[in-house]
C-alpha positions as CSV (number, residue, x, y, z in Angstrom):
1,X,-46.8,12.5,29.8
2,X,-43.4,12.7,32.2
3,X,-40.6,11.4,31.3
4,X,-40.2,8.7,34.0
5,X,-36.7,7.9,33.1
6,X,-35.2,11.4,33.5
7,X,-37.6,11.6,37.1
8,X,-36.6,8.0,38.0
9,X,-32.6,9.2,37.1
10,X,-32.7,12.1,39.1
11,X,-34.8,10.9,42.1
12,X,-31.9,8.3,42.2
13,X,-29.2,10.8,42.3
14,X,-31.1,12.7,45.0
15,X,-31.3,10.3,47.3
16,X,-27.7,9.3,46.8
17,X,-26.4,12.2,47.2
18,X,-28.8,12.8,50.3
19,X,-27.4,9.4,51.8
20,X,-23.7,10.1,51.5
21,X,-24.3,13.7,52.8
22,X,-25.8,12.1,55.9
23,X,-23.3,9.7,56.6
24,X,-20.4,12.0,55.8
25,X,-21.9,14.4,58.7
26,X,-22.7,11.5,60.6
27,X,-19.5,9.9,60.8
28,X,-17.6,13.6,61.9
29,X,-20.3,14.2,64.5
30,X,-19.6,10.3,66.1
31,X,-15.6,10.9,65.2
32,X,-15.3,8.2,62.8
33,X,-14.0,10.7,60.6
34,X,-11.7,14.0,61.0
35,X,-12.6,16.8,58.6
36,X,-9.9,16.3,56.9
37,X,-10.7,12.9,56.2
38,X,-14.4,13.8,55.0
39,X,-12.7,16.5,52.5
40,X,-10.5,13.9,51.3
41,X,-13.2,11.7,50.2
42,X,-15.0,14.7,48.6
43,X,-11.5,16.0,46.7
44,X,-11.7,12.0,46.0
45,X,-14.9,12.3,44.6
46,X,-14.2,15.4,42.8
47,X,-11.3,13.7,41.2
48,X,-13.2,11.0,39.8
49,X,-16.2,13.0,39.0
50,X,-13.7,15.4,36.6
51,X,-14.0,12.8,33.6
52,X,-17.9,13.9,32.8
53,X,-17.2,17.6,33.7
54,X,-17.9,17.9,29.8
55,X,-21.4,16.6,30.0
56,X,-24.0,18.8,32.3
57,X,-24.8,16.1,34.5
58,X,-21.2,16.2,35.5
59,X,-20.7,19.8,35.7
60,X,-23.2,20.0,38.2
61,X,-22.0,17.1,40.1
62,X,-18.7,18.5,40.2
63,X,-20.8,22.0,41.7
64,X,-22.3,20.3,44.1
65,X,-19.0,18.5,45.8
66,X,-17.3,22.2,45.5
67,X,-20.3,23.8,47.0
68,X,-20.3,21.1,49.9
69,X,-16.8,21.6,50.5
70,X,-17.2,25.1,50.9
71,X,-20.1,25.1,53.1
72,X,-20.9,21.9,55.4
73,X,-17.3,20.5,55.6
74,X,-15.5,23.6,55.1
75,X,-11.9,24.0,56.2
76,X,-12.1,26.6,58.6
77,X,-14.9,23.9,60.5
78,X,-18.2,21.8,60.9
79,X,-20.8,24.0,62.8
80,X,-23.2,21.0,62.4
């Protein structure tokens, strides 16, 4: 039998995560945001995500925001 928590835990996380990514690109493409701004809020996130970097669901988290920051909202630009 699945372990509904665990799927229930990380669908919830997905979605999230799916949701903020949308809105962060969102709000560059319609100039809410600079990039700057939208890294700040990651470095933000990555500040306050640094207190679980001990357990693996924070580790990961904390891969995630680095790997966004390097990639979608990189400094050198959003191609998106």
């Amino acid at each position: 039998m699945p372990d509904t928590t665990n799927i229930k835990i990380t669908g919830a996380g997905l979605v999230g995560g799916t949701i903020v990514s949308v809105l962060l690109e969102t709000l560059l493409e319609k100039k809410v945001l600079t990039l700057n701004e939208v890294r700040a809020v990651l470095e933000r996130a990555m500040r306050l995500t640094t207190k679980h970097a001990g357990t693996p669901a924070g580790h990961e988290a904390m891969q995630i925001i680095s790997i966004m920051m390097a990639d979608r909202f990189s400094e050198h630009g959003h191609d998106k």
